[in-house]
HTML snippet that shows the backbone in 3Dmol.js (N, CA, C, O; Angstrom):
<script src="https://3Dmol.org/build/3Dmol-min.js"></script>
<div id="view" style="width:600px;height:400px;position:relative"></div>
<script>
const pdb = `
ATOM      1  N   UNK A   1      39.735  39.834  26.820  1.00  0.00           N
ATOM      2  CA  UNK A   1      39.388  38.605  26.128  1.00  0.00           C
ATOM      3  C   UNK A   1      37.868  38.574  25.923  1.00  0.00           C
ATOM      4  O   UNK A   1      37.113  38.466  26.890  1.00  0.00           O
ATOM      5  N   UNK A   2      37.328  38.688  24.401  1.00  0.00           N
ATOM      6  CA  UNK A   2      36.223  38.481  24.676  1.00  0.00           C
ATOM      7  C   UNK A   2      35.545  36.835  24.417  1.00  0.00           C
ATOM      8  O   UNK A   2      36.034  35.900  23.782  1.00  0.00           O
ATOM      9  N   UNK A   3      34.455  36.904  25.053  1.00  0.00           N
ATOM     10  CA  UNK A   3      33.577  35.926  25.496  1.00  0.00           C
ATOM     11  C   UNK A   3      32.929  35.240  24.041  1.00  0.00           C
ATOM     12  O   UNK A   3      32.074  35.895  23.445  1.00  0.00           O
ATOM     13  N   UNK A   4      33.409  33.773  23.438  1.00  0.00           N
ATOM     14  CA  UNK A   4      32.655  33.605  22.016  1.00  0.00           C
ATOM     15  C   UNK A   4      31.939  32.682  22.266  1.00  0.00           C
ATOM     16  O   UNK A   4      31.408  32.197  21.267  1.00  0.00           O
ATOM     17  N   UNK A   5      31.546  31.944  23.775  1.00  0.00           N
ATOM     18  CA  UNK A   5      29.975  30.998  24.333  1.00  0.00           C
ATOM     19  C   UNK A   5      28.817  31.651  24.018  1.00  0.00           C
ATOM     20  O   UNK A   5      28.705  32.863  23.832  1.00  0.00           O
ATOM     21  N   UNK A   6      27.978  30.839  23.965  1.00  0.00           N
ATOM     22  CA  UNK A   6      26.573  31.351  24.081  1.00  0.00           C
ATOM     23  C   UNK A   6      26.082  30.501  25.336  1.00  0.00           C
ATOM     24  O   UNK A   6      25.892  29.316  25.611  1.00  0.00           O
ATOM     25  N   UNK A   7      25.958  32.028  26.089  1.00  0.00           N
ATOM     26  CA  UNK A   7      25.101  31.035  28.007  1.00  0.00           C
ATOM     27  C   UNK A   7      25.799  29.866  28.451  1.00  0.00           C
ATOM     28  O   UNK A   7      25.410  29.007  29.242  1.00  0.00           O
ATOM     29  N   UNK A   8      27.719  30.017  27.357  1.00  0.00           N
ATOM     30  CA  UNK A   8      28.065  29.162  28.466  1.00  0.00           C
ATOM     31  C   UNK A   8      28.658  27.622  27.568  1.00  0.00           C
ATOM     32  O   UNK A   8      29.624  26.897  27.805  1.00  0.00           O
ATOM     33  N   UNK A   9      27.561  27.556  26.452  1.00  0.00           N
ATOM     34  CA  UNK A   9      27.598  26.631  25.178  1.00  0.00           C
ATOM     35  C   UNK A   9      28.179  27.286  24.266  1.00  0.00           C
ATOM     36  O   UNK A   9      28.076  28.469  23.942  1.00  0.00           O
ATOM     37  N   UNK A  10      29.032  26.143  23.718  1.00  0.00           N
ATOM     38  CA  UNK A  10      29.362  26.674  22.480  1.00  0.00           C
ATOM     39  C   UNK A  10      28.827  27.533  21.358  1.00  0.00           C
ATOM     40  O   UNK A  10      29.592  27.955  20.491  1.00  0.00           O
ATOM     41  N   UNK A  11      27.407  27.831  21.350  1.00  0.00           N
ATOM     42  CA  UNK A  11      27.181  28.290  20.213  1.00  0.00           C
ATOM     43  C   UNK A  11      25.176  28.543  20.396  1.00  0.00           C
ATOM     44  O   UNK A  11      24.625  27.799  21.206  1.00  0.00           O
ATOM     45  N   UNK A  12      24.643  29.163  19.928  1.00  0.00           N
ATOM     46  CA  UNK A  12      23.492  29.244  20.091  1.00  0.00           C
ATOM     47  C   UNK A  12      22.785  27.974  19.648  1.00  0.00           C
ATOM     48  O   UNK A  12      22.096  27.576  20.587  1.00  0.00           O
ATOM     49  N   UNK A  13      22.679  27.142  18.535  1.00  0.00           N
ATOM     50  CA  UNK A  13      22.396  25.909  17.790  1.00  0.00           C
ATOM     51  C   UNK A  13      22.553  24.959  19.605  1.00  0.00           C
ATOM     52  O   UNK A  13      21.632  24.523  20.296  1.00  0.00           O
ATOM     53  N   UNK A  14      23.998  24.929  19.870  1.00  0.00           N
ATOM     54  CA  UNK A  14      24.079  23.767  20.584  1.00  0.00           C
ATOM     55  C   UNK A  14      23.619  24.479  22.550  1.00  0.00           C
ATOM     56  O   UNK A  14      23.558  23.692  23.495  1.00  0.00           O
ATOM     57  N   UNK A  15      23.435  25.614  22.672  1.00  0.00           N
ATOM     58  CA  UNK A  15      22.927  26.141  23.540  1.00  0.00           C
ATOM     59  C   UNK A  15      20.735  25.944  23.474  1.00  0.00           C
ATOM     60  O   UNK A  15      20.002  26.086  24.453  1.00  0.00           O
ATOM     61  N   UNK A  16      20.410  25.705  22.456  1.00  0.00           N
ATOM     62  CA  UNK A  16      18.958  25.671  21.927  1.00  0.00           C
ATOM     63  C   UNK A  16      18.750  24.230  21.809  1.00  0.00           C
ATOM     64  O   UNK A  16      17.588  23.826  21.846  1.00  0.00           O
ATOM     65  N   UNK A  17      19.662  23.435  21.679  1.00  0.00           N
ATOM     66  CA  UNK A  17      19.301  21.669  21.821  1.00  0.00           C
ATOM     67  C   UNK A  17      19.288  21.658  23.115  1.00  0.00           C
ATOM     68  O   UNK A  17      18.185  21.591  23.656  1.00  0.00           O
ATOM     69  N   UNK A  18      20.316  21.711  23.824  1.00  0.00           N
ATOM     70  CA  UNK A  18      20.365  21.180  24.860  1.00  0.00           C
ATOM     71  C   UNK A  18      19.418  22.093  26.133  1.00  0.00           C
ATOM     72  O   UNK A  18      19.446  21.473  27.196  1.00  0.00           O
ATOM     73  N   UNK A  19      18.909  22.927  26.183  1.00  0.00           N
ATOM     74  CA  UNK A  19      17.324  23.437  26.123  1.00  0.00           C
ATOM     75  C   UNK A  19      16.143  23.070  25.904  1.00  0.00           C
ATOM     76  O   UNK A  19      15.200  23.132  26.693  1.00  0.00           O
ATOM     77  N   UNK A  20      16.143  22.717  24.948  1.00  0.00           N
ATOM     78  CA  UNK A  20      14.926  21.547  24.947  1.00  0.00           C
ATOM     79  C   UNK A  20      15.028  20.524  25.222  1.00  0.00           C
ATOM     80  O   UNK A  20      13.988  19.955  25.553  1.00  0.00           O
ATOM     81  N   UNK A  21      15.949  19.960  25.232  1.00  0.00           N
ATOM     82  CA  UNK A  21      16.438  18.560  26.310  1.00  0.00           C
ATOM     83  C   UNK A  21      15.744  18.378  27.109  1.00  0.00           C
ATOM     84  O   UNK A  21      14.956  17.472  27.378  1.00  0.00           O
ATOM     85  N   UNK A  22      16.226  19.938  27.860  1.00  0.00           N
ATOM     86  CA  UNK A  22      15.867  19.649  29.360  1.00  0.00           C
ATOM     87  C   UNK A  22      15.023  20.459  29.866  1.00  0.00           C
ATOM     88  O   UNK A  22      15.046  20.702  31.073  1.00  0.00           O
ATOM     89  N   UNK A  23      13.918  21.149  28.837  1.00  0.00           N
ATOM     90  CA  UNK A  23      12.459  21.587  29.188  1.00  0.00           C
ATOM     91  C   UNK A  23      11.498  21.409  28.223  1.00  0.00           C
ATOM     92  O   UNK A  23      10.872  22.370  27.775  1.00  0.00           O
ATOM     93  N   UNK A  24      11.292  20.146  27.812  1.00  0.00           N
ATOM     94  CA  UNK A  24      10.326  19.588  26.939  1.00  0.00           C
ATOM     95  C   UNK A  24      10.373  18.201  27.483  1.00  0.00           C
ATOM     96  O   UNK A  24      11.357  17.465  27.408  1.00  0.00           O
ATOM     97  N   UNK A  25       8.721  17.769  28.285  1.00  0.00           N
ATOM     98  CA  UNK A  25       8.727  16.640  28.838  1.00  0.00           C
ATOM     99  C   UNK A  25       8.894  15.873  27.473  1.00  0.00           C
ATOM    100  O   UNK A  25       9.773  15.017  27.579  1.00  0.00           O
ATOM    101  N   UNK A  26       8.418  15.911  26.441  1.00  0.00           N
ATOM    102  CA  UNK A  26       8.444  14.993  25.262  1.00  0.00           C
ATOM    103  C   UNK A  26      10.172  14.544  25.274  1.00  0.00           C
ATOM    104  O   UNK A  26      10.470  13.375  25.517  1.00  0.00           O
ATOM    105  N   UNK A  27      10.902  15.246  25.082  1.00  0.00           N
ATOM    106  CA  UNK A  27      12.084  14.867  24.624  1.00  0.00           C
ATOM    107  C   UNK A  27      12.821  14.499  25.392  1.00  0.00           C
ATOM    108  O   UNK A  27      13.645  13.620  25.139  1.00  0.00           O
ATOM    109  N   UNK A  28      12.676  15.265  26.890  1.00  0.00           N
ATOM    110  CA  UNK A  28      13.451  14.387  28.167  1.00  0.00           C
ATOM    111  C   UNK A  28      13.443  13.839  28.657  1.00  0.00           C
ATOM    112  O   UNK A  28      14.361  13.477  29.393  1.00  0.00           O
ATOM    113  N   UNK A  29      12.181  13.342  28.541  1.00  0.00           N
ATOM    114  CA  UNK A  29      11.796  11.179  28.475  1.00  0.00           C
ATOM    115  C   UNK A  29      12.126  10.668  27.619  1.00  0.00           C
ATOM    116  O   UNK A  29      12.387   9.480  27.810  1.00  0.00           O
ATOM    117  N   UNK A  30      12.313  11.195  26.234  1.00  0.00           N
ATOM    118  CA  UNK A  30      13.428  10.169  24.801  1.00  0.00           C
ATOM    119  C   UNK A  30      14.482  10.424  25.792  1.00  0.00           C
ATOM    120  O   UNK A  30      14.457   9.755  26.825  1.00  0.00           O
ATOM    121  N   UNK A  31      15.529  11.419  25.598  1.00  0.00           N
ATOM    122  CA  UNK A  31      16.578  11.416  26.053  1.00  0.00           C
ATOM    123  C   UNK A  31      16.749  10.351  27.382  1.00  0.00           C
ATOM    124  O   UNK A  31      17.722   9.598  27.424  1.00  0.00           O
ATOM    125  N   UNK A  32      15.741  10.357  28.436  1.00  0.00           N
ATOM    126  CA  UNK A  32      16.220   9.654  29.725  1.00  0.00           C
ATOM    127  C   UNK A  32      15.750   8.441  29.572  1.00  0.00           C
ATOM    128  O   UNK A  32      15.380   7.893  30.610  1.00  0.00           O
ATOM    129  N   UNK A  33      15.641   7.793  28.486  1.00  0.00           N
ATOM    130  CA  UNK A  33      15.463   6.232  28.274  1.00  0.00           C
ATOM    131  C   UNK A  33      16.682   5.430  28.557  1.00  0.00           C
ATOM    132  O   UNK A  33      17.811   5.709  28.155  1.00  0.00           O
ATOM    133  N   UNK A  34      16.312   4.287  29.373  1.00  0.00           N
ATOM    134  CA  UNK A  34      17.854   3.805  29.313  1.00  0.00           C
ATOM    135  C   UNK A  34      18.585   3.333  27.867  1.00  0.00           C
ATOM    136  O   UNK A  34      19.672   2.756  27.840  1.00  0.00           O
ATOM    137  N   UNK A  35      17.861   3.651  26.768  1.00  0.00           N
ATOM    138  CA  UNK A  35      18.584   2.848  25.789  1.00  0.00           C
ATOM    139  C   UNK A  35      19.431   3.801  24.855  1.00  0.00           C
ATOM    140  O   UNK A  35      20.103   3.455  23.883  1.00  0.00           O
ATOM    141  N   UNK A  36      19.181   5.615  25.575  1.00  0.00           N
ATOM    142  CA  UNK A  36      19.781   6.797  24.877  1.00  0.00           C
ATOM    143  C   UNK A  36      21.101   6.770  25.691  1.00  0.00           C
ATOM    144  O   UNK A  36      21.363   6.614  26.883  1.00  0.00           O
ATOM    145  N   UNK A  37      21.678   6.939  24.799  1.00  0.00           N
ATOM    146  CA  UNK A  37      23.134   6.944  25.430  1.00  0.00           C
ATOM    147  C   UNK A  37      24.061   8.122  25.429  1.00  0.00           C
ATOM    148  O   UNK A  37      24.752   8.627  26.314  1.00  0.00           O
ATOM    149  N   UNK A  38      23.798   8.499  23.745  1.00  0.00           N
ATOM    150  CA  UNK A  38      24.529   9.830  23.502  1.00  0.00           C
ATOM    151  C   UNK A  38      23.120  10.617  22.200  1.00  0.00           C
ATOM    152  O   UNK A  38      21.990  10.138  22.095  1.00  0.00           O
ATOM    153  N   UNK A  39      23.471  11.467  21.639  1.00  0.00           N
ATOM    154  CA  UNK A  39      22.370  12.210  20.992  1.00  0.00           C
ATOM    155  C   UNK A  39      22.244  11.712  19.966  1.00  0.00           C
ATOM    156  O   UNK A  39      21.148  11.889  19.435  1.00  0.00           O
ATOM    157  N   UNK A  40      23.007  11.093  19.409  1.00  0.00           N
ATOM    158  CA  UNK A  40      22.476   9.761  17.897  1.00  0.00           C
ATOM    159  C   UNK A  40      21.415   9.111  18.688  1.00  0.00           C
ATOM    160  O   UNK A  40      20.196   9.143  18.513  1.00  0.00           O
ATOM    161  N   UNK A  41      22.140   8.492  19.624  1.00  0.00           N
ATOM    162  CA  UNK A  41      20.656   7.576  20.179  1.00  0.00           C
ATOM    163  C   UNK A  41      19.423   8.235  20.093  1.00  0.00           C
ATOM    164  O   UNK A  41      18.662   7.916  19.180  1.00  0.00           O
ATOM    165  N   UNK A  42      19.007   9.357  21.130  1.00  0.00           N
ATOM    166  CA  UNK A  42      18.375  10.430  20.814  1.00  0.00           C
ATOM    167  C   UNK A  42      17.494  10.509  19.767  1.00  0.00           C
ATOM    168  O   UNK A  42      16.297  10.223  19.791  1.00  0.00           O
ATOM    169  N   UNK A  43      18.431  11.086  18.446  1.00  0.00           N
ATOM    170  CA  UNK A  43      17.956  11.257  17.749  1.00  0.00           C
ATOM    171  C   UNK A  43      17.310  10.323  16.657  1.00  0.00           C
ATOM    172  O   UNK A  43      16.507  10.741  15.823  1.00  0.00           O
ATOM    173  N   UNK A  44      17.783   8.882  16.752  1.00  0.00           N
ATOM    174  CA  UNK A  44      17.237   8.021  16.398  1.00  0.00           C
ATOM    175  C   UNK A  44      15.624   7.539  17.028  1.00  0.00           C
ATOM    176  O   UNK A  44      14.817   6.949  16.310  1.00  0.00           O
ATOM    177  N   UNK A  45      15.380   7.847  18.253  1.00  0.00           N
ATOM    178  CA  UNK A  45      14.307   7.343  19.070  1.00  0.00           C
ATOM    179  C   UNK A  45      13.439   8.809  18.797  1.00  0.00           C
ATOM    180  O   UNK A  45      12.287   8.708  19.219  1.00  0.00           O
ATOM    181  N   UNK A  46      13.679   9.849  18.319  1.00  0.00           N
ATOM    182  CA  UNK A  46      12.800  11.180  18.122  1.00  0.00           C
ATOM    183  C   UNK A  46      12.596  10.543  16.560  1.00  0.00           C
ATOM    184  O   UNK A  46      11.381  10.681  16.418  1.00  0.00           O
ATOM    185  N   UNK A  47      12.948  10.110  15.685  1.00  0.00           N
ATOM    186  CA  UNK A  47      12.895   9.582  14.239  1.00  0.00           C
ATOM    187  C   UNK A  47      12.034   8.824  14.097  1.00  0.00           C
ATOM    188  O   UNK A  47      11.024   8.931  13.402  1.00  0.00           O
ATOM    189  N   UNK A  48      12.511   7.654  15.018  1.00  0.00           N
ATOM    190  CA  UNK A  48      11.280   6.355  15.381  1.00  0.00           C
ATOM    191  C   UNK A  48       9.950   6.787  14.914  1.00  0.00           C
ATOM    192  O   UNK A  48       9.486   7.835  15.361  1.00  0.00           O
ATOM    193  N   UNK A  49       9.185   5.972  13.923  1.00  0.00           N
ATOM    194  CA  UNK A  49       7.423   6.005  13.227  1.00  0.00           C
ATOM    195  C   UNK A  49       6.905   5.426  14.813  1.00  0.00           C
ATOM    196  O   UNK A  49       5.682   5.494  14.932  1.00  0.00           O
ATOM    197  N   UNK A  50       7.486   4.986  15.791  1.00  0.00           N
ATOM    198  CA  UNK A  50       6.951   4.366  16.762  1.00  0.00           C
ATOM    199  C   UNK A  50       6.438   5.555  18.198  1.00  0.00           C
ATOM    200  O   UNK A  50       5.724   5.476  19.198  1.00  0.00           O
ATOM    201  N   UNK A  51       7.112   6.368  17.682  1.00  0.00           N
ATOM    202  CA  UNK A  51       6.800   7.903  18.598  1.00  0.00           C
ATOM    203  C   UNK A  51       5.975   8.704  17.690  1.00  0.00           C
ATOM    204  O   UNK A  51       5.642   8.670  16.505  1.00  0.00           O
ATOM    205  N   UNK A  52       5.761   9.505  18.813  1.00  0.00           N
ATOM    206  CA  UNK A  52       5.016  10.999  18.232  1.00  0.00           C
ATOM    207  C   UNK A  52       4.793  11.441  19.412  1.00  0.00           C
ATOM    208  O   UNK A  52       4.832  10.720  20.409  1.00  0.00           O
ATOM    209  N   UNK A  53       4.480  12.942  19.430  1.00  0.00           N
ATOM    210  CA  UNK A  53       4.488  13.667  19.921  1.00  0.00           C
ATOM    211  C   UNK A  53       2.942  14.932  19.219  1.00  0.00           C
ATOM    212  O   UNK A  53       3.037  15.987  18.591  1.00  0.00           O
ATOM    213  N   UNK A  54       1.891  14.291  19.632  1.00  0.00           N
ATOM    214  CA  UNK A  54       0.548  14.476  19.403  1.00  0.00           C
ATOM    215  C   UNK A  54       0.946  15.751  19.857  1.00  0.00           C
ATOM    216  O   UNK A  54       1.334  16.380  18.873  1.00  0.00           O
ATOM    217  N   UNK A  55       1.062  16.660  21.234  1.00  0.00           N
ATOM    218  CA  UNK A  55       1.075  18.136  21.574  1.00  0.00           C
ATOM    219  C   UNK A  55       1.757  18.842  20.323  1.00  0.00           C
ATOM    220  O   UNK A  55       0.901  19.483  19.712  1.00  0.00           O
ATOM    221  N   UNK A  56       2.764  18.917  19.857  1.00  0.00           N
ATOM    222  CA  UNK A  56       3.748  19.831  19.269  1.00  0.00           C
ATOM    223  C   UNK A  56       2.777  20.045  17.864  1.00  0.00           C
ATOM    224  O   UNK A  56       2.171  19.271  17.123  1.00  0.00           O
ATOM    225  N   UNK A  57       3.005  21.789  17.928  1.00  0.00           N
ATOM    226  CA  UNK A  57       2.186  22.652  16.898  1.00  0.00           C
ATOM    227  C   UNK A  57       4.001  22.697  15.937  1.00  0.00           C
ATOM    228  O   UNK A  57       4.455  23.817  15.702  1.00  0.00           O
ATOM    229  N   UNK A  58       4.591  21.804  15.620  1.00  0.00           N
ATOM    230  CA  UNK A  58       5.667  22.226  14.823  1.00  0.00           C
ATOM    231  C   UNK A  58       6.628  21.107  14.532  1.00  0.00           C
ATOM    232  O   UNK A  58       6.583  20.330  15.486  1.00  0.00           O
ATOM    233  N   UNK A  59       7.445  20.710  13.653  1.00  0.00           N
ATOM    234  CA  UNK A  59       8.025  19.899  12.942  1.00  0.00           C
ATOM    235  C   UNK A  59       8.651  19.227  14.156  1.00  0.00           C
ATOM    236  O   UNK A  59       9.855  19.484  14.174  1.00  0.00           O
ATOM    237  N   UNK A  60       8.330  18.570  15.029  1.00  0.00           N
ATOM    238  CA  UNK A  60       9.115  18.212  16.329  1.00  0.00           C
ATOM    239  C   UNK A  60      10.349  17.231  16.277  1.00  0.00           C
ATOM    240  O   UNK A  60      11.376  17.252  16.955  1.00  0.00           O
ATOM    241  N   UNK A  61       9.922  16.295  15.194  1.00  0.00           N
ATOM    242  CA  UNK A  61      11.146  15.324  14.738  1.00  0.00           C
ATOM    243  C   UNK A  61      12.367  15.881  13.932  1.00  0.00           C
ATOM    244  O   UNK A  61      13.334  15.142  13.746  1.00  0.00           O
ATOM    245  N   UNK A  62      12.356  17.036  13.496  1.00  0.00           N
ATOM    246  CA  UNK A  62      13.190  17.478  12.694  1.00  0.00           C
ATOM    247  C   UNK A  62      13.824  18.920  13.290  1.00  0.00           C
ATOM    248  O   UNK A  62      14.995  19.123  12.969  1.00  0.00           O
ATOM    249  N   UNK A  63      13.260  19.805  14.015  1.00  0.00           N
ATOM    250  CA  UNK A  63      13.527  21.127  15.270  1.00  0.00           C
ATOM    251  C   UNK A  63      13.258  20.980  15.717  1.00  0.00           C
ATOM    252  O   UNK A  63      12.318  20.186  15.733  1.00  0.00           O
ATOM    253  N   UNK A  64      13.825  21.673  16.872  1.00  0.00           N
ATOM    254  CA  UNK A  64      12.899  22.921  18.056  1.00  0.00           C
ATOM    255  C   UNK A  64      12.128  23.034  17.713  1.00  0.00           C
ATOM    256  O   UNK A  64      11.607  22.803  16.621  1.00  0.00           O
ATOM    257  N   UNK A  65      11.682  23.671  19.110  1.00  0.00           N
ATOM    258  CA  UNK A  65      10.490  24.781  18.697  1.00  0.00           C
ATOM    259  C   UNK A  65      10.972  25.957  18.718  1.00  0.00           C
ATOM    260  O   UNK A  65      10.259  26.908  19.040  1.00  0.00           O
ATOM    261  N   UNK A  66      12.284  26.110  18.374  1.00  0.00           N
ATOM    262  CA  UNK A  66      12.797  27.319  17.979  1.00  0.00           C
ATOM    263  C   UNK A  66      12.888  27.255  16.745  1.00  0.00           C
ATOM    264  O   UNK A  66      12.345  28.062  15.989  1.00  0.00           O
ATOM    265  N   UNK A  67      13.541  26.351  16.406  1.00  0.00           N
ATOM    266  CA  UNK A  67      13.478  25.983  14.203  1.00  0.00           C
ATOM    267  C   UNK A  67      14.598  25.641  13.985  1.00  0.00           C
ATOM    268  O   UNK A  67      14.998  25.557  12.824  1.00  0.00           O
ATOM    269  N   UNK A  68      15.487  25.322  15.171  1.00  0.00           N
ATOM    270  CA  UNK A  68      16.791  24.888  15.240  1.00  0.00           C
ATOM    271  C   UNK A  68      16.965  23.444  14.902  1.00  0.00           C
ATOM    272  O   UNK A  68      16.872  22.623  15.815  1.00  0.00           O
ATOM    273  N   UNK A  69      17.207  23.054  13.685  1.00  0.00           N
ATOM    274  CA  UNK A  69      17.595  21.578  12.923  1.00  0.00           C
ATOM    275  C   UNK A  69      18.292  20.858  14.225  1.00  0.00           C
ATOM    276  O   UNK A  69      19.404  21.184  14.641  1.00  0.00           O
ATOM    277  N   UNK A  70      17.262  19.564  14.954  1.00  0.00           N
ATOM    278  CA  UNK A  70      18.377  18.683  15.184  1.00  0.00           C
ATOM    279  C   UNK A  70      19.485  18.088  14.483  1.00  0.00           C
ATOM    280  O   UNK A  70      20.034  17.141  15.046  1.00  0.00           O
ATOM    281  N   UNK A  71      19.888  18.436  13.438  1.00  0.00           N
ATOM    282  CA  UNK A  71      21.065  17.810  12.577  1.00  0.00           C
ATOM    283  C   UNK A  71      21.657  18.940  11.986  1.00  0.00           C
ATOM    284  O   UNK A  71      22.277  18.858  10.926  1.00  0.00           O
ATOM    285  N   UNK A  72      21.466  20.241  12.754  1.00  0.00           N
ATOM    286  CA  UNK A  72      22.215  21.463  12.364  1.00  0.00           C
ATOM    287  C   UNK A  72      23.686  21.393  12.945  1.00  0.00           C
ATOM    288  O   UNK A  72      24.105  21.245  14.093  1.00  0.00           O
ATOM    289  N   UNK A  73      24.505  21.605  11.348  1.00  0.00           N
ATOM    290  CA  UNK A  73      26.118  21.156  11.894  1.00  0.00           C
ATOM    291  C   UNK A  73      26.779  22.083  12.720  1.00  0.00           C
ATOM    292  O   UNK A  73      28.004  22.063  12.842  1.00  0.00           O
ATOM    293  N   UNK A  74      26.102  22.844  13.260  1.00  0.00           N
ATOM    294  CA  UNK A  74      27.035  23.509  14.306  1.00  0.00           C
ATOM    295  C   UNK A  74      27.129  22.927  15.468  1.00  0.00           C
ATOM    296  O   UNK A  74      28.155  22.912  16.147  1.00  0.00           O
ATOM    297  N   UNK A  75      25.996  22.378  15.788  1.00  0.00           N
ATOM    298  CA  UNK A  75      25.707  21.889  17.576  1.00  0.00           C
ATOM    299  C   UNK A  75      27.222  21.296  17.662  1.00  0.00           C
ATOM    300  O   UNK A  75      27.976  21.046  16.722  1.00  0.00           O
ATOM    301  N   UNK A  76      27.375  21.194  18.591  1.00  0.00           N
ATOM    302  CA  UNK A  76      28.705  20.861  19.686  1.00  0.00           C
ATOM    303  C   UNK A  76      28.273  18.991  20.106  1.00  0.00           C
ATOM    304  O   UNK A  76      28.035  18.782  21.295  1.00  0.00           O
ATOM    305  N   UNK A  77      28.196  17.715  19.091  1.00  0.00           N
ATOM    306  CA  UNK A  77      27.786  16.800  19.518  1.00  0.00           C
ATOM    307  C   UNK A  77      28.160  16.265  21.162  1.00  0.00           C
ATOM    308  O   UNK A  77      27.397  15.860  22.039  1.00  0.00           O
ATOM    309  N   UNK A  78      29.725  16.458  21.165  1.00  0.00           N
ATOM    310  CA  UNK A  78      30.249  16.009  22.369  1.00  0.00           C
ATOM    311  C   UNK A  78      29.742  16.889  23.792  1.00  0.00           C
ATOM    312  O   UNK A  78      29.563  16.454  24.929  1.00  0.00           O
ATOM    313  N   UNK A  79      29.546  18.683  23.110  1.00  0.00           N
ATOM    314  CA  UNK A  79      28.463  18.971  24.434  1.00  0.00           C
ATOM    315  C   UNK A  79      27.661  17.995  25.165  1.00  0.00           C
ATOM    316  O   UNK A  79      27.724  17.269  26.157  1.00  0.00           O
ATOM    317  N   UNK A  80      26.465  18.485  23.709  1.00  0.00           N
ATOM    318  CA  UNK A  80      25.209  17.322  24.357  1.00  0.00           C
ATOM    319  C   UNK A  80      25.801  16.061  24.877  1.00  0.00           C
ATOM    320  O   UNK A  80      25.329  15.888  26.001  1.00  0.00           O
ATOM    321  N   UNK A  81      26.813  14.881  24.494  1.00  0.00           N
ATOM    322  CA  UNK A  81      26.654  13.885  25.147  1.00  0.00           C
ATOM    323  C   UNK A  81      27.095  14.494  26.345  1.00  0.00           C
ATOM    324  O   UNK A  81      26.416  14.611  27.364  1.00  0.00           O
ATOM    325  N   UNK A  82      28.078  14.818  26.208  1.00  0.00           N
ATOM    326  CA  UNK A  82      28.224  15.109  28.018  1.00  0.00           C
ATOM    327  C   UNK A  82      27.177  15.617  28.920  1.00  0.00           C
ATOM    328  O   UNK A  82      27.372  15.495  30.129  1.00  0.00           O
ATOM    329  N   UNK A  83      25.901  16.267  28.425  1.00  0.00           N
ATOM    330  CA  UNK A  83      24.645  16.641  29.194  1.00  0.00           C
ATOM    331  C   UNK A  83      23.901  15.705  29.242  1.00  0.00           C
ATOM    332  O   UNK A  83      23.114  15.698  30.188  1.00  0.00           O
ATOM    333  N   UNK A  84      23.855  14.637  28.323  1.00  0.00           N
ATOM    334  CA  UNK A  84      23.082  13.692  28.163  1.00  0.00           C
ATOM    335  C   UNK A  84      23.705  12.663  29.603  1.00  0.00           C
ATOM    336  O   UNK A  84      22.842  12.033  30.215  1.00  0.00           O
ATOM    337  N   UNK A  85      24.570  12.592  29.881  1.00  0.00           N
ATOM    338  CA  UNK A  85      25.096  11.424  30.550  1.00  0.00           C
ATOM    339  C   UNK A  85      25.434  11.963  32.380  1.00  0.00           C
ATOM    340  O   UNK A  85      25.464  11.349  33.447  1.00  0.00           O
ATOM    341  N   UNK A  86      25.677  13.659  31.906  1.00  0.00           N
ATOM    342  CA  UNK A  86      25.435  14.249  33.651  1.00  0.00           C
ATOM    343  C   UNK A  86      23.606  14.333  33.674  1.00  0.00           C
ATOM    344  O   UNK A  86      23.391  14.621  34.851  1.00  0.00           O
ATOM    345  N   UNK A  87      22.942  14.281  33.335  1.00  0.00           N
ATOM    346  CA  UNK A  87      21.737  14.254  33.722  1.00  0.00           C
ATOM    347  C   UNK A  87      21.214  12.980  34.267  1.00  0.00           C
ATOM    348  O   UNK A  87      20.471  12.815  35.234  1.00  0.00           O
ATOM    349  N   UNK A  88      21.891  11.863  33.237  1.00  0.00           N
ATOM    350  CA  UNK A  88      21.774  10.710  33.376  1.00  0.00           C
ATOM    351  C   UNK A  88      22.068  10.240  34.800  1.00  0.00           C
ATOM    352  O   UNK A  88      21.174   9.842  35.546  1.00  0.00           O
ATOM    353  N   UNK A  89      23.152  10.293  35.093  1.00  0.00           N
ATOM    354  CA  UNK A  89      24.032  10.359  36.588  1.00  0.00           C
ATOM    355  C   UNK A  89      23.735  11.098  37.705  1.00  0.00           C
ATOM    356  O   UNK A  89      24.369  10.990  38.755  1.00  0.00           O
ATOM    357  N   UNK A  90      22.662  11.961  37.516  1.00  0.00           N
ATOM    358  CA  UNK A  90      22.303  13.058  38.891  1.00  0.00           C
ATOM    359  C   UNK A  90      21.089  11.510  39.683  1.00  0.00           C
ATOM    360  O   UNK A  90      20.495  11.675  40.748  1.00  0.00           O
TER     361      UNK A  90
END
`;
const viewer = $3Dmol.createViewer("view");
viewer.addModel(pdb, "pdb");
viewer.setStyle({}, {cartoon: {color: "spectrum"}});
viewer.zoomTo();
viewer.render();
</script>
């Protein structure tokens, strides 16, 4: 049987979000706001004119810093929430 995860994630896209999640202080303080719930939330509060993210040499509201589209249709949405909400809970 072979193996069609990436590290485990569905897919490299949704293996590369949820990566920066959770090693980019910028985004894992959006994410650990109490008002993020699932990755719409998220991604609504990374959208926000009310943020920025002065460090980032790269389109930060719109990728990675890999170049991976937060609104790239592969990601696995229900992954991320479920990472979003065990992180939440540790």
């Amino acid at each position: 049987m072979t193996d069609t995860t990436y590290n485990g994630w569905t897919n490299y896209e949704t293996w590369n979000v949820a990566l920066w999640l959770d090693n980019d202080r910028y985004y894992y303080d959006l994410m650990m706001m109490q008002s993020v719930k699932t990755f719409k939330d998220f991604l609504e509060k990374l959208q926000s004119p009310l943020r920025s993210n002065l460090d980032a040499n790269w389109d930060y509201k719109n990728f990675t810093g890999d170049n991976i589209s937060w609104s790239d249709p592969k990601i696995n949405i229900e992954e991320i929430n479920e990472k979003i909400m065990e992180l939440k809970n540790d």
